[in-house]
C-alpha positions as CSV (number, residue, x, y, z in Angstrom):
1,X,-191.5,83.1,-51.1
2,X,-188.9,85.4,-49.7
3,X,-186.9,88.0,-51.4
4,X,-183.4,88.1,-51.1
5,X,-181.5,91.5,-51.1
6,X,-178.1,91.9,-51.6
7,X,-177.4,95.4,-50.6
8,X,-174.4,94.6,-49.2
9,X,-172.7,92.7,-52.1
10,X,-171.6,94.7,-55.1
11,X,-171.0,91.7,-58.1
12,X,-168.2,93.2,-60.6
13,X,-169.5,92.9,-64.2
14,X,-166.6,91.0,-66.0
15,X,-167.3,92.6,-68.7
16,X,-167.1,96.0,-68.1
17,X,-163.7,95.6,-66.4
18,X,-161.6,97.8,-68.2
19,X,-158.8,95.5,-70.2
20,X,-155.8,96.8,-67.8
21,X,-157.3,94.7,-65.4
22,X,-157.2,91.8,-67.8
23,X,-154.4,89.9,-68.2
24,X,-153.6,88.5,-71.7
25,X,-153.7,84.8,-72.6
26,X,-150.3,85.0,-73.3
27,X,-149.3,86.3,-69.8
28,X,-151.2,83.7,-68.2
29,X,-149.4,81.2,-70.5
30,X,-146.5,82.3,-69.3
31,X,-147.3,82.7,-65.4
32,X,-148.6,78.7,-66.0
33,X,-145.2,78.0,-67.4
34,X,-143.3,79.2,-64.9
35,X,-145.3,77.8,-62.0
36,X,-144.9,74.0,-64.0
37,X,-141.3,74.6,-64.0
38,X,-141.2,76.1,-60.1
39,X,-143.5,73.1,-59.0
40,X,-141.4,70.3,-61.1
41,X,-137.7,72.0,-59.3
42,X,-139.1,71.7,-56.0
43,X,-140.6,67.6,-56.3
44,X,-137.2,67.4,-57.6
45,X,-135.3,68.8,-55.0
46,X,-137.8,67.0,-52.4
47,X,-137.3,63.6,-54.5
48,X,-133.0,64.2,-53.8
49,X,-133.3,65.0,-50.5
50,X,-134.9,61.6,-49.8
51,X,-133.0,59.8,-51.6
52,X,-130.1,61.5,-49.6
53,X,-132.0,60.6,-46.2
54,X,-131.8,57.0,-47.5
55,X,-128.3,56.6,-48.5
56,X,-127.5,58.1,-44.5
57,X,-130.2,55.7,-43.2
58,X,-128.2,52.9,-45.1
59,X,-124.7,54.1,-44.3
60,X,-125.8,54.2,-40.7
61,X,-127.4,51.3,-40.9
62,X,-130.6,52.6,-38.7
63,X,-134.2,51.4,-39.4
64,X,-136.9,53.4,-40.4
65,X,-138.8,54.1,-37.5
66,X,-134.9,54.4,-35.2
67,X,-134.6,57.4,-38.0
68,X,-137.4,59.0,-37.5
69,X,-137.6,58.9,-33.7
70,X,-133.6,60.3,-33.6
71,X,-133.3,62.6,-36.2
72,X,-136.5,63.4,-37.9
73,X,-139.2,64.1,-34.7
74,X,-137.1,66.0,-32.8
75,X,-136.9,68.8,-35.5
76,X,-140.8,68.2,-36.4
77,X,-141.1,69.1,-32.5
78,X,-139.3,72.2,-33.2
79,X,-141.8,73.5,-35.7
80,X,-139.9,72.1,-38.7
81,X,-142.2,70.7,-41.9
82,X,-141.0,67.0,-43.2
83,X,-139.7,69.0,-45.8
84,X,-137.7,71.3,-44.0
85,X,-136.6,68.5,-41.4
86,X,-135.3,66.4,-44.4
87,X,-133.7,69.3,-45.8
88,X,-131.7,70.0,-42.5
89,X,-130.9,66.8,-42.2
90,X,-129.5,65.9,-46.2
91,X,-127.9,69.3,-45.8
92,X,-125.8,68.5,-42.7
93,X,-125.0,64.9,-43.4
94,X,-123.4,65.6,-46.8
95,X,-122.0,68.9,-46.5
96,X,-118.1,68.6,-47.8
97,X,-115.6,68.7,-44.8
């Protein structure tokens, strides 16, 4: 049998962490809290903005794939996400004159 060392490796002992390195249950409540309610605005936001990109596909009365070869690859060639391309494109579309 072989003997592993590891020398290199120092393993923290949780339990000797002194408690300013803790955080409390009741900040980590609260960190969880706020990342449900950042996570919840943003699949909001996402679920507007295609909804948005569907009333303009109906309006312009453009099929799916016509849509996506026109307006949405040309901006995912640019280095745009789908989300940022959708964005762009609700944004522009249904800005007020």
């Amino acid at each position: 049998m072989r003997e592993f060392k590891f020398s290199k490796f120092r393993v923290k002992n949780l339990d000797k962490e002194p408690e300013s390195h803790r955080r409390s249950s009741e900040q980590m409540e609260k960190a969880r809290e706020e990342l449900k309610r950042r996570l919840m605005r943003e699949e909001l936001e996402f679920a507007l903005r295609l909804e948005a990109v569907d009333h303009l596909m109906t309006d312009l009365k453009v099929e799916p794939e016509d849509f996506r070869k026109l307006w949405i690859q040309p901006l995912l060639t640019a280095g745009a996400t789908w989300s940022v391309a959708l964005a762009c494109i609700a944004q522009s579309h249904f800005q007020p004159n």
